[in-house]
C-alpha distance (Angstrom), angle and dihedral (degrees) to the residues before:
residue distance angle dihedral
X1 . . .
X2 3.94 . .
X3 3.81 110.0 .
X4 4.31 114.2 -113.9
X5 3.60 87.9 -135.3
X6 3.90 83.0 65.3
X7 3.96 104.2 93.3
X8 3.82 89.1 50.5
X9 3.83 87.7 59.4
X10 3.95 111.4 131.6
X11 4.22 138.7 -179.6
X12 4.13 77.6 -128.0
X13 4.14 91.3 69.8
X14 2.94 152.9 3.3
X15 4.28 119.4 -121.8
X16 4.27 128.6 -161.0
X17 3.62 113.5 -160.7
X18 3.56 95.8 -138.3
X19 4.44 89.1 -170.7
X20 3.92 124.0 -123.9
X21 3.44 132.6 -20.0
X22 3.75 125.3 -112.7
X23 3.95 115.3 -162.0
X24 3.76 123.8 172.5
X25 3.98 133.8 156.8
X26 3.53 141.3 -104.2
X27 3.89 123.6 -167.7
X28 4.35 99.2 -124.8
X29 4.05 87.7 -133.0
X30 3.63 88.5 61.6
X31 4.19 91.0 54.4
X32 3.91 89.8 81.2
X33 3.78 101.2 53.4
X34 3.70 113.8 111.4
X35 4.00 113.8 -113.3
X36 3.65 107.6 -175.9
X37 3.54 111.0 -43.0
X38 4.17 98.2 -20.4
X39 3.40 135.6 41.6
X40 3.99 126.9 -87.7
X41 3.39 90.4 -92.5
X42 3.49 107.1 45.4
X43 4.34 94.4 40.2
X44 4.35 77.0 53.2
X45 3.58 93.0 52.0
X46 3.46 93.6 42.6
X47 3.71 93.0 49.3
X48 4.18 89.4 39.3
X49 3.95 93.7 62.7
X50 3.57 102.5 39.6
X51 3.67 94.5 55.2
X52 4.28 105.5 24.2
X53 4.02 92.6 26.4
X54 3.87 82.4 -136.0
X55 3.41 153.1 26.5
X56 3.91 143.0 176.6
X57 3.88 120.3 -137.2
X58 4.20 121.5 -168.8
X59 3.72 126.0 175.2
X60 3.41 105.5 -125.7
X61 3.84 115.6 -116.2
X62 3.96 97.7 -143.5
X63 3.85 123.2 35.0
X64 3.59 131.8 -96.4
X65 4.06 119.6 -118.1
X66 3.32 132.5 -156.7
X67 3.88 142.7 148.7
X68 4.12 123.7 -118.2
X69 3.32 130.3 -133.2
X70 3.75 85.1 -96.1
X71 4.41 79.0 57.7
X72 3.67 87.1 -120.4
X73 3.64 107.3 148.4
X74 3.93 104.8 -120.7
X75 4.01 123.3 -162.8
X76 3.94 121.9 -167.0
X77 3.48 138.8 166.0
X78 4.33 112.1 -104.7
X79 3.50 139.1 -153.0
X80 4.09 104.7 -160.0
X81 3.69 116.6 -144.5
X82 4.05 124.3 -162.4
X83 3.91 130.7 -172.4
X84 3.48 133.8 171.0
X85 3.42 131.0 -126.7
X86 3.92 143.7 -178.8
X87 3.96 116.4 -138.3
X88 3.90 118.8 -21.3
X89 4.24 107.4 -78.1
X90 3.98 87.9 96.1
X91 3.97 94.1 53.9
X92 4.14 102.0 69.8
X93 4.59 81.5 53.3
X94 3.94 85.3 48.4
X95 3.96 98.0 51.6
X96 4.08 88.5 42.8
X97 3.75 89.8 62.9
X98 3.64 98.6 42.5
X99 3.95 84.4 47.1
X100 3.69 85.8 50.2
X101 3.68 86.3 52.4
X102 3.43 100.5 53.6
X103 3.61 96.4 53.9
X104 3.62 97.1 46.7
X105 4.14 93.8 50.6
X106 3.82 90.0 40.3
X107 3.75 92.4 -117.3
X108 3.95 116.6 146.2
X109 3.57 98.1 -135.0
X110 4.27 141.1 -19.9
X111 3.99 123.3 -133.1
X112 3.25 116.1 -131.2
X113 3.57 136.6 176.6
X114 3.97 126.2 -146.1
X115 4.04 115.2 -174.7
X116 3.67 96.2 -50.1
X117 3.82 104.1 -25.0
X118 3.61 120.2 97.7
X119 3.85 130.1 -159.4
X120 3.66 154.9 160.1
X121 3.84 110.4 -122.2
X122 4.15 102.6 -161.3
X123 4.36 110.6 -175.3
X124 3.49 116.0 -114.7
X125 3.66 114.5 -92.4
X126 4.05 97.6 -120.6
X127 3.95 118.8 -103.1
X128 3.72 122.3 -104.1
């Protein structure tokens, strides 16, 4: 499949399609919690750069809102991550770890945001 970056090719430079985005959420409290033997954030980087190469974090200035199951409307502090990715075989690895996440800070569920598709991944209550 031709790259879309292709029609803005130039002899100036030189342009990698590095794929879609995928952006989801983390509350900042939940950064500090111990996962294993790091902290959220550091078991995310980890996990971030071995399987995207890179990523870009920003603390959002505002807050995010949303309403529980409970339709409470909830407000908390973010830190927005983004990776890139080329076709769809890195996605299912992605939504583990954010599962993984959400069990581990005690939140229900994390947004996320894959090329234009946006979802809630909630972890899998454990079988009995």
């Amino acid at each position: 499949m031709k790259s879309k970056w292709a029609s803005f090719e130039r002899k100036e430079y030189v342009i990698e399609d590095l794929g879609r985005p995928a952006i989801f959420l983390i509350p900042i409290k939940k950064l500090g919690i111990t996962m294993g033997d790091f902290t959220v954030r550091k078991n995310l980087h980890e996990f971030l750069v071995r399987n995207f190469s890179a990523y870009t974090t920003s603390t959002i200035p505002g807050f995010g809102f949303w309403r529980n199951h409970q339709k409470l409307v909830i407000t908390d502090q973010c830190c927005e991550y983004e990776v890139s990715f080329r076709g769809k075989n890195k996605i299912p690895d992605l939504l583990k770890k954010l599962a993984e996440i959400a069990r581990v800070t005690g939140e229900a569920c994390i947004y996320v945001k894959a090329g234009q598709y946006s979802a809630l991944v909630y972890p899998k209550k454990p079988s009995r």
